[in-house]
TIVEX-960296 format. One line per 3 residues: number of its first residue (from 1); their letters; for each residue y, z, x of N, C-alpha, C. Coordinates in nm, 2 decimals, always signed. Example, Ala and Ser with C-alpha at 12.3 -4.5 7.8 and 13.67 -1.06 7.14 Angstrom:
BEGIN
1 = AS = -0.57/+0.78/+1.32/-0.45/+0.78/+1.23/-0.33/+0.78/+1.32; -0.22/+0.71/+1.28/-0.11/+0.71/+1.37/+0.00/+0.79/+1.29
//
This chain:
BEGIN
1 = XXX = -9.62/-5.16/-13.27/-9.70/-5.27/-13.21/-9.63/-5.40/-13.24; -9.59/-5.48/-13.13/-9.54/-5.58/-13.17/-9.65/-5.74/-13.18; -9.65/-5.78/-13.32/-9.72/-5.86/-13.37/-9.63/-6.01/-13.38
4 = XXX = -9.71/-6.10/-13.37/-9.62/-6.24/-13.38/-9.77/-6.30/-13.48; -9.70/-6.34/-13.59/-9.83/-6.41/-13.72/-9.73/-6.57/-13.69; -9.85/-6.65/-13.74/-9.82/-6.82/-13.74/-9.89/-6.88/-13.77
7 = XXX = -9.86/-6.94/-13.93/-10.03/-7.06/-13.99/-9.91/-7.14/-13.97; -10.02/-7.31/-13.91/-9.90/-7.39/-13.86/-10.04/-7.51/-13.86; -9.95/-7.63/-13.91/-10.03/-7.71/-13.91/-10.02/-7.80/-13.78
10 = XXX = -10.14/-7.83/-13.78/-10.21/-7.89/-13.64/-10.12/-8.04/-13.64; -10.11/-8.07/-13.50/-10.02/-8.20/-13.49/-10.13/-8.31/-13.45; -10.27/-8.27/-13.39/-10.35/-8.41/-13.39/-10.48/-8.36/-13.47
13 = XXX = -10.58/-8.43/-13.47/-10.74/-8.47/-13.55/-10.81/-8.46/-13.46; -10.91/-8.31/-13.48/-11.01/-8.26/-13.44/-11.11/-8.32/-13.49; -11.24/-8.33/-13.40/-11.35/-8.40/-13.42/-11.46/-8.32/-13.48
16 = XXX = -11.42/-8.20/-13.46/-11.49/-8.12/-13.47/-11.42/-7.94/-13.49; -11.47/-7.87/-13.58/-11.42/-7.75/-13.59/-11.39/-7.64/-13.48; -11.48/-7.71/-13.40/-11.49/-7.59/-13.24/-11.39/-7.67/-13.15
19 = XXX = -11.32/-7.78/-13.16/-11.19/-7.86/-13.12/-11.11/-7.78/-13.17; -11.06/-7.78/-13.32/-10.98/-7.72/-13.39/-10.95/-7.62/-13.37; -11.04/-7.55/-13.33/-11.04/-7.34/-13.30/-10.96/-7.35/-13.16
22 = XXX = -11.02/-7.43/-13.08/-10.95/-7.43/-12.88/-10.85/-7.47/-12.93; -10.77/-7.58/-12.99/-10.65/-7.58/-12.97/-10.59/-7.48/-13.02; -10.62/-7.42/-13.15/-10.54/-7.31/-13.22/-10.54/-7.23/-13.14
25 = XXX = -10.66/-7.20/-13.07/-10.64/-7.09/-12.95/-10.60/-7.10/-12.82; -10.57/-7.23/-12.74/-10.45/-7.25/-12.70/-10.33/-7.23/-12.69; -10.28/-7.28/-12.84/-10.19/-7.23/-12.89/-10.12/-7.10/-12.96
28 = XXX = -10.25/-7.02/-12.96/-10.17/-6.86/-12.98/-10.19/-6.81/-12.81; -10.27/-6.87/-12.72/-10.25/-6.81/-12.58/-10.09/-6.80/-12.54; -10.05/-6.96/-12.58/-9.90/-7.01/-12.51/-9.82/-6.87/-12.56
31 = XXX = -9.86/-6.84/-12.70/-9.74/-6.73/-12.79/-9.75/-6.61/-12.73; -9.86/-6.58/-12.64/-9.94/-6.47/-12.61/-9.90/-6.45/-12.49; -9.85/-6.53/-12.37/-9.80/-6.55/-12.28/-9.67/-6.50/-12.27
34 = XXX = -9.59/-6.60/-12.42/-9.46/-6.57/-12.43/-9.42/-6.40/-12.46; -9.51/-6.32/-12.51/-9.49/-6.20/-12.61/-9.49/-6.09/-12.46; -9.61/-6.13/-12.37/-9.59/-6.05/-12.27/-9.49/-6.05/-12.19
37 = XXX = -9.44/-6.18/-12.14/-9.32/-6.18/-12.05/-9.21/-6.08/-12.14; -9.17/-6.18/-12.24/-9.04/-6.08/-12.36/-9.12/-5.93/-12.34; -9.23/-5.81/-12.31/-9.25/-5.75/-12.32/-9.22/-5.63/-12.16
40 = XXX = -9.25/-5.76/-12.08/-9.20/-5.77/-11.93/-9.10/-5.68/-11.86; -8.99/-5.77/-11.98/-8.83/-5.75/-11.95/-8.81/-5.61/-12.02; -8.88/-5.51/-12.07/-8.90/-5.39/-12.19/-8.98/-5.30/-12.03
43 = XXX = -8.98/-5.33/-11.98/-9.09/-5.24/-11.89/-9.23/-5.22/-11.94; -9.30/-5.28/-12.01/-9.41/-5.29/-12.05/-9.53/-5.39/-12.01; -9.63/-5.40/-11.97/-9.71/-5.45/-11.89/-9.85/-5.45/-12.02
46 = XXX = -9.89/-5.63/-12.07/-9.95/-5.57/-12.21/-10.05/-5.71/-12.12; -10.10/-5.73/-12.02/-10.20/-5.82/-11.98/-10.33/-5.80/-12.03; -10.41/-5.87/-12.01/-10.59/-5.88/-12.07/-10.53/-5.88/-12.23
49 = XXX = -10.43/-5.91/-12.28/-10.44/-5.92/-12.45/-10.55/-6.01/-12.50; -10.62/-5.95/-12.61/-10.69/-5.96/-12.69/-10.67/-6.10/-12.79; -10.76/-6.19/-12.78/-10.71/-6.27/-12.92/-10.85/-6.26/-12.94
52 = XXX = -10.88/-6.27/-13.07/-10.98/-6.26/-13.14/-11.02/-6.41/-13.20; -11.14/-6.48/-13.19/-11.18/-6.59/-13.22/-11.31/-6.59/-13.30; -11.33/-6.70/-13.45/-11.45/-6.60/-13.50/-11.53/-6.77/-13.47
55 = XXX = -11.52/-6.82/-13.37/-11.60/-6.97/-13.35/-11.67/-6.97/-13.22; -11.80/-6.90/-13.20/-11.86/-6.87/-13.13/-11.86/-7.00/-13.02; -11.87/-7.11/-13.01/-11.84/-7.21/-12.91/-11.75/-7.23/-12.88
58 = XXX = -11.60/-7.23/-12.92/-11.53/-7.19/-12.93/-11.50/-7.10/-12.78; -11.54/-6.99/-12.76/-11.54/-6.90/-12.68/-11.63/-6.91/-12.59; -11.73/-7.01/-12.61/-11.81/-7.02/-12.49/-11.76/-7.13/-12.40
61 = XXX = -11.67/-7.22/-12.45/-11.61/-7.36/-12.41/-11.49/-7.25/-12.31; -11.42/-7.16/-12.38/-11.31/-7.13/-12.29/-11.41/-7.02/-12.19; -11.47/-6.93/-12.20/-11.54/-6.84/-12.08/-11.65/-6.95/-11.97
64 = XXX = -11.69/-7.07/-11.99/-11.76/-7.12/-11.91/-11.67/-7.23/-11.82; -11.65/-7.17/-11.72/-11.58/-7.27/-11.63/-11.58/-7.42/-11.58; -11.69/-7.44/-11.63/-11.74/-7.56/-11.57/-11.69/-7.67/-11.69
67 = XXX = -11.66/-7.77/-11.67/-11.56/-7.92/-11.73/-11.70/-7.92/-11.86; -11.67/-7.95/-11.95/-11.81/-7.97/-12.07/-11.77/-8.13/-12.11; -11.89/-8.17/-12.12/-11.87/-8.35/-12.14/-11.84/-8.34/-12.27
70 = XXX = -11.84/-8.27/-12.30/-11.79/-8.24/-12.54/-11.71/-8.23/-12.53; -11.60/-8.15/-12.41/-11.46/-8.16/-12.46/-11.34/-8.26/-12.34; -11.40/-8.37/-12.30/-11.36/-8.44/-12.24/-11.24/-8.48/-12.32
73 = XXX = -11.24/-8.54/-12.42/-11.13/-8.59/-12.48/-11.07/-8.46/-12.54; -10.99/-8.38/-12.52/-10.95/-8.29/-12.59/-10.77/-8.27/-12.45; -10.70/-8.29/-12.49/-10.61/-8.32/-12.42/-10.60/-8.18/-12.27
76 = XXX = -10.54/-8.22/-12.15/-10.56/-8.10/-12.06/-10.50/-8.07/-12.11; -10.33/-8.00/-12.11/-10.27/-7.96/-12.19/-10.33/-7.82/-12.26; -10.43/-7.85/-12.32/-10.51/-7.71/-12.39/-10.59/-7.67/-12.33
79 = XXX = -10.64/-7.66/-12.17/-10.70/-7.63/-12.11/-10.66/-7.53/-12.01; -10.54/-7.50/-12.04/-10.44/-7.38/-12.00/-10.51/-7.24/-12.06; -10.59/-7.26/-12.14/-10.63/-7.10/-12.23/-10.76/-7.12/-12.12
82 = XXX = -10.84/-7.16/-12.03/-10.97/-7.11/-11.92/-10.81/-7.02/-11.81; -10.76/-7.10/-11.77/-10.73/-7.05/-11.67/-10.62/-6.94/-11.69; -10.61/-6.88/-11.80/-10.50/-6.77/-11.85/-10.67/-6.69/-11.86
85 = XXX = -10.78/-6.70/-11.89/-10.87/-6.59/-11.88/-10.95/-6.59/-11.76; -10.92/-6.64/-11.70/-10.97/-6.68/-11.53/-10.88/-6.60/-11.43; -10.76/-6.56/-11.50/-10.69/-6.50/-11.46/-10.63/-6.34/-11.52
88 = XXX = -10.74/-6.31/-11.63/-10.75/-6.21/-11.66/-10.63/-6.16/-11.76; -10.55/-6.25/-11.78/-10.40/-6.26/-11.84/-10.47/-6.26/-11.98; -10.57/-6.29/-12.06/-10.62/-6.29/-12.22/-10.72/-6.26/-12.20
91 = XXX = -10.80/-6.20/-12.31/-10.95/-6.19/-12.32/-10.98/-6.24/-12.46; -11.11/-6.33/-12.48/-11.15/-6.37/-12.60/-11.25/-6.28/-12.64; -11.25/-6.23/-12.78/-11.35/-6.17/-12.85/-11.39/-6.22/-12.96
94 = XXX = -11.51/-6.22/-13.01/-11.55/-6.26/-13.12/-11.57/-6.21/-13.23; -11.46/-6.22/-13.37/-11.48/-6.15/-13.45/-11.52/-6.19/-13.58; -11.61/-6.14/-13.62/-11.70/-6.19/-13.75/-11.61/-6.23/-13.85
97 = XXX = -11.63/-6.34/-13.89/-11.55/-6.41/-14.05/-11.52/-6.31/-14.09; -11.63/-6.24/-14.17/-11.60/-6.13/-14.26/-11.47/-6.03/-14.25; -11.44/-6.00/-14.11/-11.32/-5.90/-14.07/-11.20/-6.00/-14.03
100 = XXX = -11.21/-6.10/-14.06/-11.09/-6.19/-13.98/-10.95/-6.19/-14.10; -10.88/-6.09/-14.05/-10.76/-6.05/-14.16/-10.71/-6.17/-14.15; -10.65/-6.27/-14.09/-10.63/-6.43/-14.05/-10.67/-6.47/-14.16
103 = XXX = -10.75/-6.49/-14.21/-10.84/-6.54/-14.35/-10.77/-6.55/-14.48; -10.68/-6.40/-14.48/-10.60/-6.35/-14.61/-10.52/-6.44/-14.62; -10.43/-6.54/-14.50/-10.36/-6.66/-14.54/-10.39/-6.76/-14.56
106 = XXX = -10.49/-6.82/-14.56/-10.55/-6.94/-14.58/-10.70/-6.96/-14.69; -10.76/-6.85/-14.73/-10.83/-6.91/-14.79/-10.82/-6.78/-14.91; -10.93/-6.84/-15.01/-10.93/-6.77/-15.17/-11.08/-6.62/-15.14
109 = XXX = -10.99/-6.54/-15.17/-11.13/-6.42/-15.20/-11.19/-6.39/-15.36; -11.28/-6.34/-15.35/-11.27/-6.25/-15.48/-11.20/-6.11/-15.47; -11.17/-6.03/-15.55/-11.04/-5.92/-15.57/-11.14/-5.82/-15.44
112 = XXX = -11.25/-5.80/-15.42/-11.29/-5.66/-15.32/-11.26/-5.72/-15.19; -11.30/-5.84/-15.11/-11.26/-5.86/-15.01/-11.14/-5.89/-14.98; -11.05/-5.93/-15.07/-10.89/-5.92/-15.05/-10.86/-5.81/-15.04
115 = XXX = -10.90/-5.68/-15.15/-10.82/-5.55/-15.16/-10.87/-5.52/-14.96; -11.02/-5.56/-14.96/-11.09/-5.51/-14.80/-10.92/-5.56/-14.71; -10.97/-5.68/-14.68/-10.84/-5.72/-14.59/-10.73/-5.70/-14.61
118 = XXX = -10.69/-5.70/-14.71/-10.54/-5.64/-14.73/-10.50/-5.49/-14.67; -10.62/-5.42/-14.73/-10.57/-5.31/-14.69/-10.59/-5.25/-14.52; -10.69/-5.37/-14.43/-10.71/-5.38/-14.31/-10.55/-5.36/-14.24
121 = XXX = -10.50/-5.50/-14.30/-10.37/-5.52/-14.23/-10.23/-5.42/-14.28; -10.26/-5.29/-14.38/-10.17/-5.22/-14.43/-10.08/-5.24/-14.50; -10.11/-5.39/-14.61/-10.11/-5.40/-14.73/-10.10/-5.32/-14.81
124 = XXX = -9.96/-5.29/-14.84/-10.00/-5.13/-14.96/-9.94/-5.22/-15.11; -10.05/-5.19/-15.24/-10.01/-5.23/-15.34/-9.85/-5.17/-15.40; -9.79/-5.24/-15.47/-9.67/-5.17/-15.49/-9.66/-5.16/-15.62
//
């Protein structure tokens, strides 16, 4: 399975956390775009990919079509992730904090929910 990982810090200031999440999720669409074409040229056809989002507005901002007066200032530019699921090219899912292996790079556990997530992503102790 070909995987592409990337913690990368944000280039503007979100007003809000459900800002934060669309652009991040923007920007793994663009990578998501990219991974299929490179998968393209392989004879493989990997459309409706899955990105998994655990910011439940978030996902309701990109599945509802219609312009939202909350994300007016939010550059067009990122508004490329509606119309890559409008077009059936991504699907957003929502997955609970708790399972978001994502998490393992950026924030602190106590030792059972790291061993949990670690061993999600096949983390083997060595």
């Amino acid at each position: 399975m070909l995987i592409s990982w990337q913690c990368k810090k944000q280039t503007m200031v979100a007003n809000s956390t459900t800002e934060a999440e669309y652009v991040a999720a923007a920007n793994c669409c663009g990578l998501v775009l990219w991974i299929q074409n490179q998968m393209l040229d392989y004879g493989f056809n990997f459309m409706n990919t899955k990105i998994y989002i655990d910011n439940e507005s978030t996902i309701c901002i990109v599945k509802n079509l219609v312009f939202h007066s909350k994300t007016k200032h939010i550059e067009i530019r990122h508004h490329f992730i509606k119309d890559c699921y409008e077009k059936k090219l991504i699907q957003v899912i929502k997955i609970h904090t708790d399972y978001n292996v994502a998490d393992l790079l950026i924030k602190a556990f106590d030792v059972s929910m790291f061993n949990f997530l670690a061993t999600s992503i096949g983390l083997l102790n060595l």
